[in-house]
Each structure stands twice: as C-alpha cells, then as structure tokens.
MMTF fields as JSON, N, C-alpha, C and O atoms, coordinates in Angstrom:
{
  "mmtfVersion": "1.0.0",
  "mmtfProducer": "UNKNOWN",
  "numBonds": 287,
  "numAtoms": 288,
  "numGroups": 72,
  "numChains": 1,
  "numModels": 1,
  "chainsPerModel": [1],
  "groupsPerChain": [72],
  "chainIdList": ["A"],
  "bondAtomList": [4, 2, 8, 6, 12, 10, 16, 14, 20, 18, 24, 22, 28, 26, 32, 30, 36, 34, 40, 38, 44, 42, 48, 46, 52, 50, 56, 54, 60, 58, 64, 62, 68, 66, 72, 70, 76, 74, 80, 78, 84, 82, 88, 86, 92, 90, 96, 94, 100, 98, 104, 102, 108, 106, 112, 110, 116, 114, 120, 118, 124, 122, 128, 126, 132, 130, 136, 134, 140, 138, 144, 142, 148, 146, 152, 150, 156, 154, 160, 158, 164, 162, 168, 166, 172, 170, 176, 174, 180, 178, 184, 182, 188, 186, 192, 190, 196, 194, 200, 198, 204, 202, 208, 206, 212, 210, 216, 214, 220, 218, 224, 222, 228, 226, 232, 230, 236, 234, 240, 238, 244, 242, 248, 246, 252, 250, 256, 254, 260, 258, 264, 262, 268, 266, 272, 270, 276, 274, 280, 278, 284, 282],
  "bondOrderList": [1, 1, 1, 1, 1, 1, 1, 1, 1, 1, 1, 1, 1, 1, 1, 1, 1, 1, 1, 1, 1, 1, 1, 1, 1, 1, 1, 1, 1, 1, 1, 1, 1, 1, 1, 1, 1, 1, 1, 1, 1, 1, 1, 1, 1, 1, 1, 1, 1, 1, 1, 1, 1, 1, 1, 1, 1, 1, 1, 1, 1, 1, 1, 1, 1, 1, 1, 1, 1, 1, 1],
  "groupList": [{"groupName": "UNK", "atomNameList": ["N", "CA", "C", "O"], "elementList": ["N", "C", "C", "O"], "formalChargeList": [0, 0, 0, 0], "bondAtomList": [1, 0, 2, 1, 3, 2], "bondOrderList": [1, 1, 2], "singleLetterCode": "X", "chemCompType": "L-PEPTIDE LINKING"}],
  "groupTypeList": [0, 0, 0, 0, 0, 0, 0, 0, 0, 0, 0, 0, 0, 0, 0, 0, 0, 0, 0, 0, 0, 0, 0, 0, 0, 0, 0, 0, 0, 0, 0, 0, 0, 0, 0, 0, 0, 0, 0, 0, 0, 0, 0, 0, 0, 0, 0, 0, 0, 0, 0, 0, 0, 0, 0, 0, 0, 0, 0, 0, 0, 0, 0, 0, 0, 0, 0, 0, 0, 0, 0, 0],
  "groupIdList": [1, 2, 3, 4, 5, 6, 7, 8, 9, 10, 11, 12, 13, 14, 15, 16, 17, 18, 19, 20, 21, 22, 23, 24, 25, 26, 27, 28, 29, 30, 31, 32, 33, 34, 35, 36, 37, 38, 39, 40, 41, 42, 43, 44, 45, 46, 47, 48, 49, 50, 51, 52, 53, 54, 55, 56, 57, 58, 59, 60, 61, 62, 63, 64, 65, 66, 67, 68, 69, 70, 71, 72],
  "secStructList": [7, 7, 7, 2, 2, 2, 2, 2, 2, 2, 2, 2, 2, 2, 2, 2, 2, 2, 2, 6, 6, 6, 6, 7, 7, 2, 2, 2, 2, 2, 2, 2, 2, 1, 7, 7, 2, 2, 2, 2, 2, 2, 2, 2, 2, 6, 7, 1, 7, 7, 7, 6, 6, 2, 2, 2, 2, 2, 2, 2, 2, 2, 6, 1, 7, 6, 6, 6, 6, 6, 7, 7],
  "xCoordList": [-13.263, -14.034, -13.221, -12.594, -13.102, -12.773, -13.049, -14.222, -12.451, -13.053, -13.554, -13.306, -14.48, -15.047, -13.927, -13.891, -13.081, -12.175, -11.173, -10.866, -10.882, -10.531, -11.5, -10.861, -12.585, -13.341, -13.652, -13.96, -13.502, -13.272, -12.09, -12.261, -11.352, -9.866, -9.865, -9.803, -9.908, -10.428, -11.438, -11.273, -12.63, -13.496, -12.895, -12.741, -12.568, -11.594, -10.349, -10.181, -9.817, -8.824, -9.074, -8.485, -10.276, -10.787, -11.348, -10.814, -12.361, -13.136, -11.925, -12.175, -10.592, -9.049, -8.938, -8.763, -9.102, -8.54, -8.83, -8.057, -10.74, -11.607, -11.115, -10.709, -11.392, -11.338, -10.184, -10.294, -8.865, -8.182, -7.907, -7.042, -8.836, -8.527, -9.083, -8.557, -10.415, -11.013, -10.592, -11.451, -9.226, -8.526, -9.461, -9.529, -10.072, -10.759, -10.407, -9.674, -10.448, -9.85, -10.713, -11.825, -10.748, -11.705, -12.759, -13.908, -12.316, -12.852, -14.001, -15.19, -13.821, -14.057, -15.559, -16.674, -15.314, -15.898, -16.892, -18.121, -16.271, -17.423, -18.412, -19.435, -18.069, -19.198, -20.211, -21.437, -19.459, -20.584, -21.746, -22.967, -20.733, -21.838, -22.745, -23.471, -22.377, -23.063, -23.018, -23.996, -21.824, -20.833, -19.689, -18.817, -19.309, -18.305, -16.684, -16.35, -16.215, -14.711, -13.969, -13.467, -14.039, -13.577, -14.164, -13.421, -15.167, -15.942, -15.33, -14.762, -15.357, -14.605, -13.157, -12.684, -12.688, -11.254, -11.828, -11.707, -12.198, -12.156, -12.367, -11.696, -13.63, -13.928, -12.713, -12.289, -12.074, -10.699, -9.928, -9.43, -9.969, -8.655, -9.359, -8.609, -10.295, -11.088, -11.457, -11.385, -11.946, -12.044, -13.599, -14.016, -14.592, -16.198, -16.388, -15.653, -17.771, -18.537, -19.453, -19.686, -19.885, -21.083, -22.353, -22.639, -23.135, -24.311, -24.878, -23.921, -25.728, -25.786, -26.231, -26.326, -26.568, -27.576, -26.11, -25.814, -25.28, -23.817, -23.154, -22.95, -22.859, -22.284, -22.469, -21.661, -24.008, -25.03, -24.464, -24.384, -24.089, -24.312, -22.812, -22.491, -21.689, -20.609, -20.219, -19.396, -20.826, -20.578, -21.369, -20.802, -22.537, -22.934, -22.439, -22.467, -22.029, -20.739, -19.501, -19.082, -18.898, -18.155, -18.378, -17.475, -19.549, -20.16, -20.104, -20.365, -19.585, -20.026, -21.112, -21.807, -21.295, -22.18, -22.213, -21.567, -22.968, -22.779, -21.896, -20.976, -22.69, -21.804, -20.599, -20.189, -19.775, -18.536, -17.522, -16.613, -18.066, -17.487, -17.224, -16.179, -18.305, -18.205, -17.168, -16.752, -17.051, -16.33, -14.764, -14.219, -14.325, -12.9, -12.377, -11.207],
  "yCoordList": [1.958, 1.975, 2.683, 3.658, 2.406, 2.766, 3.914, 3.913, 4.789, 6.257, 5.944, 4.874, 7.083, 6.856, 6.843, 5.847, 7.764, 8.223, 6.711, 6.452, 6.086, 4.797, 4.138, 3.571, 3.695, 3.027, 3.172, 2.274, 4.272, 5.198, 4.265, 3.604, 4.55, 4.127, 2.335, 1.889, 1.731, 0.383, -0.316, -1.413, 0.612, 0.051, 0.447, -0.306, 1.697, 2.525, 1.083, 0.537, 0.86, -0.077, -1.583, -2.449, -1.421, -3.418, -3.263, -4.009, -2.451, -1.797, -1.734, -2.466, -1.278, -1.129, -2.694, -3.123, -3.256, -4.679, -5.3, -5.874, -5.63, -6.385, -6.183, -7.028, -4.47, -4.103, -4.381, -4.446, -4.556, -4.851, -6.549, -6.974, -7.429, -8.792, -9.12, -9.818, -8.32, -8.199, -7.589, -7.598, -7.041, -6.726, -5.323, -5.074, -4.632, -3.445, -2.534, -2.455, -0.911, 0.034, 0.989, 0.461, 2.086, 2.841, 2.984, 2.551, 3.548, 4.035, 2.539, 2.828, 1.551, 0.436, 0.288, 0.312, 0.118, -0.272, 1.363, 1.389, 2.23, 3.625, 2.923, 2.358, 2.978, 2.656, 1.519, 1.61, 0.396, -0.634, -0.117, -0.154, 0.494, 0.741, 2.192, 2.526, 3.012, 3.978, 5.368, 6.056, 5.533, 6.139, 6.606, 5.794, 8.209, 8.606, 7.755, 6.99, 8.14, 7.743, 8.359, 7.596, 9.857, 10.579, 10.032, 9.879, 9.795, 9.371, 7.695, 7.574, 6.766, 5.766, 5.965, 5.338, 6.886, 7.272, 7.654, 6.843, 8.442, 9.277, 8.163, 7.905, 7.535, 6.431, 5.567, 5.518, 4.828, 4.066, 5.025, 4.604, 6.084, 7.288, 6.753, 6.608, 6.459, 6.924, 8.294, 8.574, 9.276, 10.097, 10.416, 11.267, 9.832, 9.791, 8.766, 7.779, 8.933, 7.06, 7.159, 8.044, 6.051, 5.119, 4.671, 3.805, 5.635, 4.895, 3.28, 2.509, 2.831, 1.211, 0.548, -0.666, 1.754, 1.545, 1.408, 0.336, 2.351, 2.755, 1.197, 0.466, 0.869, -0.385, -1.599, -2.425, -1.404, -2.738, -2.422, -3.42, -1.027, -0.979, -1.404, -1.91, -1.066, -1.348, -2.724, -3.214, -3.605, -4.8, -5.653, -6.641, -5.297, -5.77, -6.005, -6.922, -5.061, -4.267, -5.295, -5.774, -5.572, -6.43, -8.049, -8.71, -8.497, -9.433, -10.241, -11.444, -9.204, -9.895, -9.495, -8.54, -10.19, -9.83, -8.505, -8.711, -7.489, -6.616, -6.518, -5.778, -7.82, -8.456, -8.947, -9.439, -8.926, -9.578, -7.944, -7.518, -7.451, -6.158, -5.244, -4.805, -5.252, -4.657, -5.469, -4.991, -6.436, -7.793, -7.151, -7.442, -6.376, -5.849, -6.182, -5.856],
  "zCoordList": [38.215, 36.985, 35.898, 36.31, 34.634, 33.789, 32.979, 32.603, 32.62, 32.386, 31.175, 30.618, 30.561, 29.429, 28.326, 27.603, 28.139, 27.542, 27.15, 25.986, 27.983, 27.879, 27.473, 26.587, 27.357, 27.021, 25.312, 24.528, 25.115, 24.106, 22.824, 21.8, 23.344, 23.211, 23.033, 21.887, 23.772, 23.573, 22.598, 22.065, 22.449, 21.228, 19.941, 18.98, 20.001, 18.636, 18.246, 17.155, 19.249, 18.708, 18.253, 17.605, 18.951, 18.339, 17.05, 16.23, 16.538, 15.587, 14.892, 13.934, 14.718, 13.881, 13.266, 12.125, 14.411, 14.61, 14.02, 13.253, 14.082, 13.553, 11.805, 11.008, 11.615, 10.272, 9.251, 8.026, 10.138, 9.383, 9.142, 8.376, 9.968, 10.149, 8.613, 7.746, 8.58, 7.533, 6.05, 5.168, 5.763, 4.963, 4.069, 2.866, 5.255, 5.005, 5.011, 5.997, 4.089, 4.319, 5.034, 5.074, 5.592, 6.344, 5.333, 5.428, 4.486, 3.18, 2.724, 2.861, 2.39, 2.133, 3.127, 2.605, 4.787, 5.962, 5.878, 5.938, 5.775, 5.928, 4.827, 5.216, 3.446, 2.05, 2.451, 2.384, 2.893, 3.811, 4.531, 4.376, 5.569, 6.649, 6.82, 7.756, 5.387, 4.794, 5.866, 6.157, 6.278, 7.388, 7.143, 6.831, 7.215, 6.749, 7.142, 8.046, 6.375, 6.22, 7.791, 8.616, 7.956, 8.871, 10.159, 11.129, 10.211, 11.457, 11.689, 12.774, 11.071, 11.432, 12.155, 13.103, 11.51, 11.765, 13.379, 14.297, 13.484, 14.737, 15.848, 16.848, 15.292, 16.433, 16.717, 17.872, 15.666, 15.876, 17.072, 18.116, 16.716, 17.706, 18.755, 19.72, 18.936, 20.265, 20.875, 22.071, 19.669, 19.668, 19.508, 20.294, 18.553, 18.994, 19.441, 19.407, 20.084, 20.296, 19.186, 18.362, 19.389, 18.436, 18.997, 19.823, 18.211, 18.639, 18.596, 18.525, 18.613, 18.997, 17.785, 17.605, 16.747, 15.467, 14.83, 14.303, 14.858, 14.12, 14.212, 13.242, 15.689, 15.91, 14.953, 14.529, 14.724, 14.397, 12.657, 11.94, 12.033, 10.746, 10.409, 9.334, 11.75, 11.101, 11.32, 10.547, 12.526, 12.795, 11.582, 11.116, 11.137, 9.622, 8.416, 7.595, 8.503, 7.324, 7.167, 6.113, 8.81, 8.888, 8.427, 7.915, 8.661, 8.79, 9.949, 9.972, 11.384, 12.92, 13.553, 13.206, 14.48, 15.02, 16.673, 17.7, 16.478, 17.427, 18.621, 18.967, 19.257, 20.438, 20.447, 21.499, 19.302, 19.028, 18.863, 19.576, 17.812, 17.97, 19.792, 20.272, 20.239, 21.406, 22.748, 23.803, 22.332, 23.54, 23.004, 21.938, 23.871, 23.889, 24.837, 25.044]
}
C-alpha cells in the first residue's frame, strides 16, 4: 500500500499538472477557488491534503470535474 506521504506527493503533482495545462498561475487558481495562494503551493509539494469540498472548489475553478482531478 502506498504511504500517505506519497499519495500526498502524487495529487500535489497532478493538481501542478492539470493547472498548468490550464495556463494558470497559483495565484490565478487560489482567486478561483477562493483559497490561498500558499496553500495551493503546499498541496502541489505534497505537503497538505485537501479536503473533498477544497478538491470540488479547485477542480471547479479548473473547470474539471472532481473525479478527473483525483485520477492520478
């Protein structure tokens, strides 16, 4: 099983991914999803998690859908 810490690490980097496919700056994707700047950052590190509401505001933000963000 996969440690959290990795798991961590893996959503942080798709959430990077997605955001930049999207030609978004942190700054840009935080104002969307009405979510600090620093806290995006951290999550990318894989350094916090996200709650499921957070997910839903930044996968909105993005304009995907929840389940697309989370499929890493």
């Amino acid at each position: 099983m996969e440690s959290s810490k990795a798991v961590l690490k893996r959503f942080g980097a798709n959430l990077r991914k997605e955001r930049l496919k999207r030609d978004l700056s942190q700054e840009a994707l935080a104002s969307r999803a009405k979510i600090s700047r620093n806290f995006i950052g951290m999550v990318e590190r894989g350094e916090r998690n996200m709650t499921i509401t957070k997910v839903d505001s930044v996968a909105q933000a993005m304009g995907m859908n929840r389940w697309d963000l989370m499929r890493f």
